[in-house]
N, C-alpha and C positions, 0 to 999 in steps of 0.2 A: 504494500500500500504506500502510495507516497502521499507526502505532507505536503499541505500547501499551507503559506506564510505570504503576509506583504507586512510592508510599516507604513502606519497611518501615523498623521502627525509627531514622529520622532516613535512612539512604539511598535513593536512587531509584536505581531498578529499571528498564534499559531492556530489553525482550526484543530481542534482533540473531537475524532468524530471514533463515537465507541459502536461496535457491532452488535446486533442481536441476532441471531441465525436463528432460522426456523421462522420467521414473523414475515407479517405482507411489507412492514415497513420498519427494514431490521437498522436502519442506521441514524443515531440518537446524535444529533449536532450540541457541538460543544468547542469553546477557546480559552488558550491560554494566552494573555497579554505580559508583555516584559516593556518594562518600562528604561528611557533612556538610562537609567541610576543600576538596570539590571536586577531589580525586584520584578519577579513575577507572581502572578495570581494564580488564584488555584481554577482546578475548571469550573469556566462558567459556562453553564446548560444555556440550550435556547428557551426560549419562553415554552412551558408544556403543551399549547395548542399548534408550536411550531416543531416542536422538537425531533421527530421522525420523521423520516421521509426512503423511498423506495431506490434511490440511488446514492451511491458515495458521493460522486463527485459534484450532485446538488445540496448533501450535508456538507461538504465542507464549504462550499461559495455562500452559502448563507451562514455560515459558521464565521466565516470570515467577513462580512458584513454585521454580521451583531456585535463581531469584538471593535469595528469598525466606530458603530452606534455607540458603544461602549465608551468606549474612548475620547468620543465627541462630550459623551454624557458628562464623565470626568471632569476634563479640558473647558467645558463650557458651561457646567454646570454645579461643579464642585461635587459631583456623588463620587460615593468613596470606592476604590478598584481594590486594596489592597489592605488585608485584615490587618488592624493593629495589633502589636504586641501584648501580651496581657500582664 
C-alpha cells in the first residue's frame, strides 16, 4: 500500500487509512498531521458519516483533505491539533 502525504500551510499531511476486510466499505479514512516544530498528532478519524468508503485511494484523498480542513481549523481558528501534556 502506498502512503500519500502533501504539506499544507508548512505541515505534512499523512493520510493513516486503516482496512476492514470482509465489509462493503472496508476502508476507515484517517490522518496524521506533523507540525513544522515536528510534533505530530495522533490519528484523526474522518467525521463517522464520512468515514468508510469502498476504495483506498478515495480514503486517503479525503483523508488528506480533512487533515487539510484541519489545519486550516488550527491556523485560523485556534482549535487545538495537538494533546497537551498532563
Amino acid at each position: 500500500m502506498t502512503m500519500m502525504q502533501c504539506t499544507h500551510r508548512d505541515h505534512l499531511i499523512t493520510a493513516e487509512v486503516m482496512e476492514y476486510p470482509g465489509t462493503p466499505t472496508p476502508w476507515a479514512g484517517g490522518c496524521r498531521i506533523t507540525d513544522p516544530a515536528g510534533h505530530v498528532t495522533r490519528r484523526m478519524p474522518l467525521p463517522l458519516e464520512h468515514a468508510f468508503m469502498d476504495e483506498l485511494e478515495k480514503a486517503q484523498r479525503l483523508s488528506i483533505a480533512h487533515g487539510k480542513w484541519l489545519v486550516d481549523q488550527h491556523l485560523d481558528h485556534g482549535r487545538e491539533l495537538f494533546q497537551k501534556a498532563a
